[in-house]
C-alpha positions, 0 to 999 in steps of 0.5 A: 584449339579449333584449328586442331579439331577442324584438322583431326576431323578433315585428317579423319575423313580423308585418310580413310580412302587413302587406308582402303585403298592399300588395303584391297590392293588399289593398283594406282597404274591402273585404269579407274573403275567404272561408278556402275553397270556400264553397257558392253561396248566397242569402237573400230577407227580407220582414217576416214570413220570411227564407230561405237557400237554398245550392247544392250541385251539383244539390242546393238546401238551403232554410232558412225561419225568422221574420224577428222571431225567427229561429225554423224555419218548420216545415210550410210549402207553398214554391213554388220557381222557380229561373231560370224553372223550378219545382222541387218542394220537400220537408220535410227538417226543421223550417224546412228544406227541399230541392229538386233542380236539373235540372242544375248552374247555370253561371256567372253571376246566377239569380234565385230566386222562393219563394211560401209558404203557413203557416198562412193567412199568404201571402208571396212572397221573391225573391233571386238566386243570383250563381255565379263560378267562375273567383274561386273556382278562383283564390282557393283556389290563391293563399291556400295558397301566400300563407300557406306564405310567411308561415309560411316568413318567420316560421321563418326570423326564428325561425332567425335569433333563435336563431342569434345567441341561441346566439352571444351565449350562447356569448360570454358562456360563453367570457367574452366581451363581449355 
């Protein structure tokens, strides 16, 4: 009798996901959420660079690294324009750099434009910075309750296993039949 009550609780704790997700229409297309406030972001490629930018507040950290061996791009002139308006950029480390906003972006798609010079060699990456939110606020919210749920259904499938774990037990004890 073991075995079965080992699987009724595995059964238990695990088909619980599997329901939640039907229930709040998961999508299993699509990409996997993010666990958490993430920081906005971009990224920009050409053949020779690829570069990452994330938005923090008013803060724009900038990571330039070469496209065929992702290798910091150290020493490098950027000329960054963040919606329209050019930002000066400084060297914080070697293949990063930083720059300030004049103010926080609001909600919603900013394109980004960076022209570089190292070395003699030129190149422009452009990318967007798509901020939402509203998705962010929510999100967070209805994880931590979605998962204090499934913790909650697995501690009682638990509870449920020991109690007729220790009634059976006992039975046998007294010289009773399983």
């Amino acid at each position: 009798m073991k075995p079965i009550l080992f699987t009724l609780a595995l059964w238990v704790s695990l088909a619980g996901p599997a329901w939640a997700a039907d229930e709040h229409g998961h999508d299993h297309d699509a990409p996997a959420a993010a666990t958490g406030a993430a920081l906005p972001r971009f990224s920009a490629v050409s053949e020779a660079f690829e570069l990452v930018g994330v938005v923090n507040g008013k803060q724009l950290a900038i990571y330039l690294d070469r496209f065929e061996d992702n290798s910091p791009v150290p020493e490098a002139k950027l000329e960054l324009e963040v919606g329209g308006k050019k930002l000066p950029v400084s060297v914080h480390a070697p293949g990063e750099y930083e720059a300030t906003l004049p103010e926080e972006l609001k909600p919603g798609v900013t394109p980004v434009t960076v022209s570089l010079e190292v070395k003699g060699e030129t190149d422009i990456l452009a990318g967007e910075i798509d901020i939402h939110e509203e998705e962010h606020a929510e999100g967070d919210a209805a994880g931590g309750l979605r998962y204090a749920g499934w913790a909650a259904a697995a501690l009682l499938g638990l509870g449920v296993a020991t109690v007729i774990a220790r009634k059976r037990a006992s039975r046998r004890a007294l010289g009773g039949s399983a």
